[in-house]
N, C-alpha and C positions, 0 to 999 in steps of 0.2 A: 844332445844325442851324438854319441860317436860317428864318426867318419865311415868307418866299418858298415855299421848297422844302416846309415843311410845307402850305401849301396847296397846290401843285403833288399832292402826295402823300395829300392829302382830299378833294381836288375829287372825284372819279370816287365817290367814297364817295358822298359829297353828291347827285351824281346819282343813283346809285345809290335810295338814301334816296327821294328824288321821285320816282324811276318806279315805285316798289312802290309805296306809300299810295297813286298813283294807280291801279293796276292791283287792288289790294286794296278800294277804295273802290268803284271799276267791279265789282267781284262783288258788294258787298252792294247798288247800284243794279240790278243786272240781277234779283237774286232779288225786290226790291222791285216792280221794276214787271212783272217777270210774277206778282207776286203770293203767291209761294212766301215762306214763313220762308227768312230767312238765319242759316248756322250761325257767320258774324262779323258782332258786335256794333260796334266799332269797332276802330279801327288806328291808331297812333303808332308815327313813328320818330326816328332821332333818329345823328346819328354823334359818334361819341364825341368828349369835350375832350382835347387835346393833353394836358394834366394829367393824365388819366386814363390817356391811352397810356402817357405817364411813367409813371407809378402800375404800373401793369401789365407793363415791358419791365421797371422795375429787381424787383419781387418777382418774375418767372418769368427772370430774366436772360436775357433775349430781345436780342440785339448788334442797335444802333438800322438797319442794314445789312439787317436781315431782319422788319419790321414789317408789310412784305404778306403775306409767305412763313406767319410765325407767329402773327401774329393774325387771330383770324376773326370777332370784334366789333365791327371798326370802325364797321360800319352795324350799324344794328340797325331789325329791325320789330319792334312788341307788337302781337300779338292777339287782341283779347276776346271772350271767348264767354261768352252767358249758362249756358250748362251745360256740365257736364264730356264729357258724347256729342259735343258738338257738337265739342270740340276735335278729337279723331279725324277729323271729317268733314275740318274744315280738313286733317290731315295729308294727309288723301288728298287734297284739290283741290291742295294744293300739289304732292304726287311727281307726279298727272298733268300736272303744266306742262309745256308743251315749253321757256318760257323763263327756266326755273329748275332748275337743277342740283341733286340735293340730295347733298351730300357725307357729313353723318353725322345722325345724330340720338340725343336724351337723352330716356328718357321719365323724370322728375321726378314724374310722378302717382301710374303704378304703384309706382314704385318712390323714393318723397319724402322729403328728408333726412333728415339727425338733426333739423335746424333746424327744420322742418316747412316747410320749402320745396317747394311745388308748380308744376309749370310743365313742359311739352312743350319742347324746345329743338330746332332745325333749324338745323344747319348749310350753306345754299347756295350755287354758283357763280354769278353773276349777268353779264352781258356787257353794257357800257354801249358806247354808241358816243361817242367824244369825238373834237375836233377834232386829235389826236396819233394818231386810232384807234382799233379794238377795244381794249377792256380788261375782260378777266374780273376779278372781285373776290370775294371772301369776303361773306357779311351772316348776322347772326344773327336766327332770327327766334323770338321767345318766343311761345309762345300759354297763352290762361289762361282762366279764368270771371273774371270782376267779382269773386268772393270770394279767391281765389288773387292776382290782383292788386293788390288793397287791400293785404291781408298782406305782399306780396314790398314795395311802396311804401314802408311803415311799417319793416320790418325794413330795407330798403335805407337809409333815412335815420337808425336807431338805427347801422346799421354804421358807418357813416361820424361823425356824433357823436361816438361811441366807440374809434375807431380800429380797427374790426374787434375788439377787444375789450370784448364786450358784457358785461356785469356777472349774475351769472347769476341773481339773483333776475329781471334784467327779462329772461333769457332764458326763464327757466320761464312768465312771464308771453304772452313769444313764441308759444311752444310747445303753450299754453292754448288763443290766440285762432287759431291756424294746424289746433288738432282743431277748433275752432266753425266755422272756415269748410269743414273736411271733413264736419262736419254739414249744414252750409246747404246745401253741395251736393248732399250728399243725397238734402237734403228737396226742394231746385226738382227735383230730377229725377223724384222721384216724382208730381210737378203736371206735367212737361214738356208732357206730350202735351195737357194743357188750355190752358198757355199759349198754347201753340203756336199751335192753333186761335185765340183771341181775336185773337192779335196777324198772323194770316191774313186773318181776314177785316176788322180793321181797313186794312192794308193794300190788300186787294181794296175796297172802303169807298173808300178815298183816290184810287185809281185811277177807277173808275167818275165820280165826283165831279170827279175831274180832267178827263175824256173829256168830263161835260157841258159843263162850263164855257167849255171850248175850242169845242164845237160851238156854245155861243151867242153866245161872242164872237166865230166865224165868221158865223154867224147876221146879228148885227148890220149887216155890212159888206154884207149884199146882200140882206137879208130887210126886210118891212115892220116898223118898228121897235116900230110897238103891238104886234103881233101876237107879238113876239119878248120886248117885256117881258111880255106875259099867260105866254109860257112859263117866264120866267125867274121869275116867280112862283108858277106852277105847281109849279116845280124847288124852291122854298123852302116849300112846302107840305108836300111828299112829303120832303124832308128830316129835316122836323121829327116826322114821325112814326116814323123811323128802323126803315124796314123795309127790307134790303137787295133784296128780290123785286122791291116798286115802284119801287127805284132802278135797279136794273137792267132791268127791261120799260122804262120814262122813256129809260132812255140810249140802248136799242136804237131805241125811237119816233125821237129824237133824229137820230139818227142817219142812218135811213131818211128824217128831212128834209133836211137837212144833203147829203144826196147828188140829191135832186130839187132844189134852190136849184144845187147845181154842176151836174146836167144842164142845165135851165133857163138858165144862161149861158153855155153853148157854143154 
């Protein structure tokens, strides 16, 4: 197959690829700044090498004529979740999408290899719009916890090493470190609900903080400027003593000024 025609035939992948990590991205900013835990941690994707298709059409003898039809890896999303609950939550934000298909799914958790392979797998239809047209496509999306994906990392690059055939003392050793990471998970699960909370109210924290700073740097542009740095000093006072209550009454103050300075100049 030409060169040419092989990108003709990954382009829409490619797209593909970019509009999910952006749309996946856009969900962990939305839970952020309303201040909610998000149940994705981060997102990678990635569309497969040409090598790899090779690699892939000659072991399932897939005729190179039928590579949309029968592959459904081309694209791929990974998503990480600090806890194994949280994966779940993902599935379901994903089936409710209206602009995501979902064709099949593997749960790998409940029910995880020999290998000690763990991981949710989603197979979806995704519809990009390209300069030829609509085009639906296949993408696979993996979801994991941080400990599941270290391990799939580690073993993915032992496979390939090896040729897929891994040597079984370092499989036993695989197989070892794949129960510790079904411990770890565990064990954060049984902290979740205090993480949770800290890493809540650091972002509600971040948020408020953001709110001021905006309103002083609005501040600045139409307020008397002594009287805006006495607050902006004020704001690193109350800071420092890191009570969320005082930062919060501060912001609302803040705020109720912030809106008499825009009355005042109409």
């Amino acid at each position: 197959m030409e060169i040419q025609l092989w990108r003709e035939i990954l382009a829409p992948y490619s797209q593909a690829v970019d509009e999910l990590l952006i749309k996946f991205n856009h969900i962990i900013a939305d839970y952020k700044n309303a201040s909610m835990y998000s149940p994705i941690e981060a997102v990678t994707g990635r569309v497969k090498t040409i090598s790899s298709i090779l690699d892939k059409l000659q072991k399932k003898n897939i005729p190179m004529d039928q590579i949309v039809e029968e592959m459904d890896d081309i694209a791929g999303i990974r998503i990480m979740c600090q806890f194994v609950e949280d994966i779940y939550k993902v599935v379901e934000i994903i089936r409710s999408r209206e602009d995501m298909e979902v064709r099949e799914e593997k749960d790998y958790i409940s029910n995880f290899k020999a290998s000690g392979y763990r991981s949710y797998h989603m197979i979806i239809n995704y519809k990009v719009n390209t300069i030829h047209g609509n085009k639906t496509i296949q993408a696979e999306i993996q979801i994991r916890t941080l400990a599941m994906n270290f391990w799939a990392t580690i073993e993915h690059s032992l496979q390939y090493k090896y040729k897929k055939n891994i040597p079984d003392h370092v499989r036993g050793k695989l197989l070892n470190a794949a129960n510790a990471t079904v411990a770890l998970d565990h064990e954060m699960s049984q902290v979740r609900d205090e993480i949770i909370d800290a890493q809540n109210s650091f972002n509600i924290k971040a948020n408020i903080v953001a709110d001021i700073l905006n309103d002083i740097q609005n501040l600045y542009k139409v307020g008397n400027q002594r009287e805006i740095a006495k607050i902006q000093d004020e704001f690193y006072q109350i800071y420092e003593k890191d009570d969320l209550e005082l930062l919060t009454n501060f912001s609302k103050q803040l705020d109720i000024m912030a809106e008499e300075y825009k009355a005042q100049s109409i």
